[in-house]
Legacy VTK file of the C-alpha trace (Angstrom):
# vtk DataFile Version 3.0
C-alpha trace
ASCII
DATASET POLYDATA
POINTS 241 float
-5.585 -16.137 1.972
-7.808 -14.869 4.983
-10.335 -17.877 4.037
-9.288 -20.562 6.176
-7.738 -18.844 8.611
-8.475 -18.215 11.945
-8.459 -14.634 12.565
-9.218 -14.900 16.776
-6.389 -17.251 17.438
-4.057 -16.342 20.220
-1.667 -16.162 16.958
-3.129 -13.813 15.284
-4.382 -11.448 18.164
-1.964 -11.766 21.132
1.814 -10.240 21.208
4.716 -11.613 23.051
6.769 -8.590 23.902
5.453 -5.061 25.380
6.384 -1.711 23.894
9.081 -1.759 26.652
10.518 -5.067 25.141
10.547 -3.146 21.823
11.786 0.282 23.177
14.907 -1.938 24.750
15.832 -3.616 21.949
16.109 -0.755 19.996
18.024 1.400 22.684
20.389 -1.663 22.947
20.638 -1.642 18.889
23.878 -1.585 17.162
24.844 1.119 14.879
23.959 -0.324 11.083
22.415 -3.099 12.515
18.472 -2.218 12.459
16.009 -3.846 15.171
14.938 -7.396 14.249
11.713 -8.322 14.612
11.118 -11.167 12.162
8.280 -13.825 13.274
7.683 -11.864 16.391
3.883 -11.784 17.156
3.070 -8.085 18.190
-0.107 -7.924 17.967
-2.449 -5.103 18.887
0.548 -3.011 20.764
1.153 0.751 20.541
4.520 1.119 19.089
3.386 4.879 17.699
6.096 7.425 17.316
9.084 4.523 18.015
12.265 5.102 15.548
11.895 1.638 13.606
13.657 2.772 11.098
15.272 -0.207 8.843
13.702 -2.560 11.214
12.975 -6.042 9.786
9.759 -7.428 10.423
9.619 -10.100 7.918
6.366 -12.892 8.504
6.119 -10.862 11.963
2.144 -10.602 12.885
0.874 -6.880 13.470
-2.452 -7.301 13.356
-4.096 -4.094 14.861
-0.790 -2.785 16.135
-0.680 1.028 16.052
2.293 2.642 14.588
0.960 5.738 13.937
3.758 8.476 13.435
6.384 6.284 13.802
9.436 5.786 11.479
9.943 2.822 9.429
11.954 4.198 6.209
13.620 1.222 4.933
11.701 -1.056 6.831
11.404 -4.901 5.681
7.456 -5.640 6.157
7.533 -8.719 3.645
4.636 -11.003 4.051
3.856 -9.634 7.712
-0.002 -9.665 8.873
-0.552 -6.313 9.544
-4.453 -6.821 9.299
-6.296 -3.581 10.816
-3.453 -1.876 11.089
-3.239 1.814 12.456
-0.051 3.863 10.403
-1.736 7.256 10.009
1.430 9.889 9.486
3.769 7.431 9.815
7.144 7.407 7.261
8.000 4.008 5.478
9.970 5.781 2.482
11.673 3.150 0.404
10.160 0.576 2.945
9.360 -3.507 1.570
6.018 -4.628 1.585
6.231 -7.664 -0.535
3.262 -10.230 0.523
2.109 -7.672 2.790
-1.289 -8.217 4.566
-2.649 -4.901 5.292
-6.591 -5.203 4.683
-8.449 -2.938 6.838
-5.310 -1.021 7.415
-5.364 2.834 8.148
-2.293 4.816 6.257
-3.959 8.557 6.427
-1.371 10.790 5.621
1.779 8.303 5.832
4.138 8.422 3.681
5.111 5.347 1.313
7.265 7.727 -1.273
9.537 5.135 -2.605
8.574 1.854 -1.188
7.640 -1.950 -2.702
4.617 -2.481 -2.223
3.088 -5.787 -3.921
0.776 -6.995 -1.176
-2.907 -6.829 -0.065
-4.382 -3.619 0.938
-7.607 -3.955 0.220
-10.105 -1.364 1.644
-7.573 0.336 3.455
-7.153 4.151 3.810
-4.552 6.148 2.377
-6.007 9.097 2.039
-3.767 11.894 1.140
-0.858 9.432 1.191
2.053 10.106 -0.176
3.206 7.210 -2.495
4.919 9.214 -5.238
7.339 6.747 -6.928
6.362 3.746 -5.315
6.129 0.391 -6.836
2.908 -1.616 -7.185
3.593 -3.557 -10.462
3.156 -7.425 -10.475
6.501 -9.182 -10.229
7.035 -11.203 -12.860
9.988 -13.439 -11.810
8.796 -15.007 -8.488
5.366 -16.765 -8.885
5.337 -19.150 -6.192
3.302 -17.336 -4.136
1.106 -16.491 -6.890
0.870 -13.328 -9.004
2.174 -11.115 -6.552
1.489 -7.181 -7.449
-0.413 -3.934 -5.245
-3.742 -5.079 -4.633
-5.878 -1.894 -3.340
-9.555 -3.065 -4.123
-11.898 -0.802 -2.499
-9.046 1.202 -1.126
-9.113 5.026 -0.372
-6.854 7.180 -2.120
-8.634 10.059 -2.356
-6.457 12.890 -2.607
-3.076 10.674 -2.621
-0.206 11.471 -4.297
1.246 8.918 -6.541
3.207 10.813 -9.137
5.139 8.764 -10.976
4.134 5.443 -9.304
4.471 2.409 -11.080
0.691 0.753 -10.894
1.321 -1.620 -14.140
-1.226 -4.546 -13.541
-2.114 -3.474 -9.934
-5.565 -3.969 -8.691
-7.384 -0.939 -8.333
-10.886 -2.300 -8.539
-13.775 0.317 -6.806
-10.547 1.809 -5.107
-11.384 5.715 -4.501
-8.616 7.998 -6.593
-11.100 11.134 -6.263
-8.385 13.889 -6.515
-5.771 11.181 -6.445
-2.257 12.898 -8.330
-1.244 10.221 -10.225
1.153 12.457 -12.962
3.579 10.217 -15.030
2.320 7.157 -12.956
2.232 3.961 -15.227
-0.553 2.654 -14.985
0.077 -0.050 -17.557
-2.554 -3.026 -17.109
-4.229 -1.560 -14.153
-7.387 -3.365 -13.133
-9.491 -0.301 -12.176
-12.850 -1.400 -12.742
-15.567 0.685 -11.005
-12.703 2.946 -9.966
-13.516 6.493 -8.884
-10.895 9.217 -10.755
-12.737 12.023 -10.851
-10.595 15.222 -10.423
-7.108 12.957 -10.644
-3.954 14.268 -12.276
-3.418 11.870 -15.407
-1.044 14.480 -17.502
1.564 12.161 -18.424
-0.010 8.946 -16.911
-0.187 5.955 -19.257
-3.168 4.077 -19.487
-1.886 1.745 -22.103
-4.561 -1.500 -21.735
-5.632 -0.474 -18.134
-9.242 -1.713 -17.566
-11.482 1.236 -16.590
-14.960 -0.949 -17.224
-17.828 1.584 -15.200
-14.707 3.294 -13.837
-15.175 7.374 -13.267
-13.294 9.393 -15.127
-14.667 12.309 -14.623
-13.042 15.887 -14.656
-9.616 14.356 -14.878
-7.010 17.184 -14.896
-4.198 17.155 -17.326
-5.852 14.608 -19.587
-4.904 16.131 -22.765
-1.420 15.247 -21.250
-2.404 11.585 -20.479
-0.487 8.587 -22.794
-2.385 5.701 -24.293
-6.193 6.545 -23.072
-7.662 5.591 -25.798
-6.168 2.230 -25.454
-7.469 1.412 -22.717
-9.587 -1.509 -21.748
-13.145 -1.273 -21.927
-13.395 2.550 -22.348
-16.033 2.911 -23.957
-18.158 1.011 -20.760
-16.322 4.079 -18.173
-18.453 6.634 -17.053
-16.879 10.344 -18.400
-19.662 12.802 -18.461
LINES 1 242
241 0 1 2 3 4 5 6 7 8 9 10 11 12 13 14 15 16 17 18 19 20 21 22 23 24 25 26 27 28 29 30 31 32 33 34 35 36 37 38 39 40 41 42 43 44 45 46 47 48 49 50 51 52 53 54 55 56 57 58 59 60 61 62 63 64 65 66 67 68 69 70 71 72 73 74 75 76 77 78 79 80 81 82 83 84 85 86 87 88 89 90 91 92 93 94 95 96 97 98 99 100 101 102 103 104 105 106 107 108 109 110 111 112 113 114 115 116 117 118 119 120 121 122 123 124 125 126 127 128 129 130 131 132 133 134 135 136 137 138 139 140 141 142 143 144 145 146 147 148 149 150 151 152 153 154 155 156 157 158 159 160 161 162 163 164 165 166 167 168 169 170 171 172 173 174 175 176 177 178 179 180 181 182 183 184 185 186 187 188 189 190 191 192 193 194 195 196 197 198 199 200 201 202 203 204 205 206 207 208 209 210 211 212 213 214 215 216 217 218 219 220 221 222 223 224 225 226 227 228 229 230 231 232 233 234 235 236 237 238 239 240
């Protein structure tokens, strides 16, 4: 997607409102009607700490914005750029991130319990994130963007909590999971190759055809408790010693 696009284009790198802007138009908000922000470029401002909460920022552009600590529970973030992104300790619970573009993004510490997330996160950090019970799978109804599911290649989890997270044909590929808690997650079809899960949680994780081709599974905890390991993909090629 990022191939033949032009990532130093006024579009992409320029906002046209000001925190102020922002700050009025949610102080002028109407109760049960959330902030909306859809299309709106915003692009490298400090919105950090603002109450955003159910605020829709669908196909907005967010590149290098910083909403660290804010509060977006329940926020609509489908198919916004949010390339470079800083959300370190900020709260998205049950937020949409459907088409998402969040490579580079930083998410240390936020907290994603809940949310929808089937867009592109590649190499970003979420380390010690909390993503218990959020929802990676691919979505199998709506194709015309393409296979749309949680891509985190080369991601940082380390130390992450995803108990119970649904991760069924997600792209984990190199992603870092060291310490990651990923109890009763499903992680049904994963693509984990070259993954790093050494001292993860796995009692009660599924790992029914989930490709773990050179992936580290090494000291897993609870894996006596894990469904379906020895089906995955390509186990006998993961590194366990």
């Amino acid at each position: 997607m990022l191939r033949h696009l032009d990532l130093t284009s006024p579009q992409m790198t320029m906002a046209e409102l000001s925190r102020a802007d922002v700050e009025a138009l949610i102080a002028t908000a109407k109760p049960g009607q959330p902030v909306d922000l859809a299309g709106r470029r915003l692009n490298g401002l400090d919105l950090s700490g603002l109450d955003l909460t159910g605020a829709n920022f669908r196909t907005a552009l967010l590149n290098r914005v910083n909403l660290s600590g804010a509060r977006l529970d329940g926020a609509v973030l489908d198919q916004a750029w949010m390339l470079k992104a800083e959300l370190s300790g900020a709260s998205l619970k049950k937020a949409s991130l459907f088409g998402t573009q969040m490579q580079d993004g930083r998410l240390v510490g936020a907290d994603l319990s809940g949310a929808r997330i089937a867009g592109d996160f590649s190499r970003a950090d979420l380390g010690k994130a909390n993503l218990a019970g959020a929802d990676f799978s691919a979505d199998m109804r709506n194709q015309s963007m393409g296979l749309m599911r949680g891509v985190l290649n080369s991601a940082n989890l380390a130390g992450a909590d995803l108990a119970g997270a649904n991760l069924s044909r997600a792209q984990l590929r190199y992603a870092n999971l060291r310490g990651a808690n990923l109890a009763g997650a499903s992680l049904v079809g994963m693509e984990a190759a070259g993954a790093d899960l050494t001292g993860a949680n796995v009692a009660g994780a599924d790992f029914k055809g989930a490709d773990v081709d050179s992936a580290r599974l090494i000291g897993l905890v609870g894996v006596a408790a894990a469904k379906n390991l020895d089906a995955a993909k390509n186990l006998g090629l993961s590194i366990r010693q």
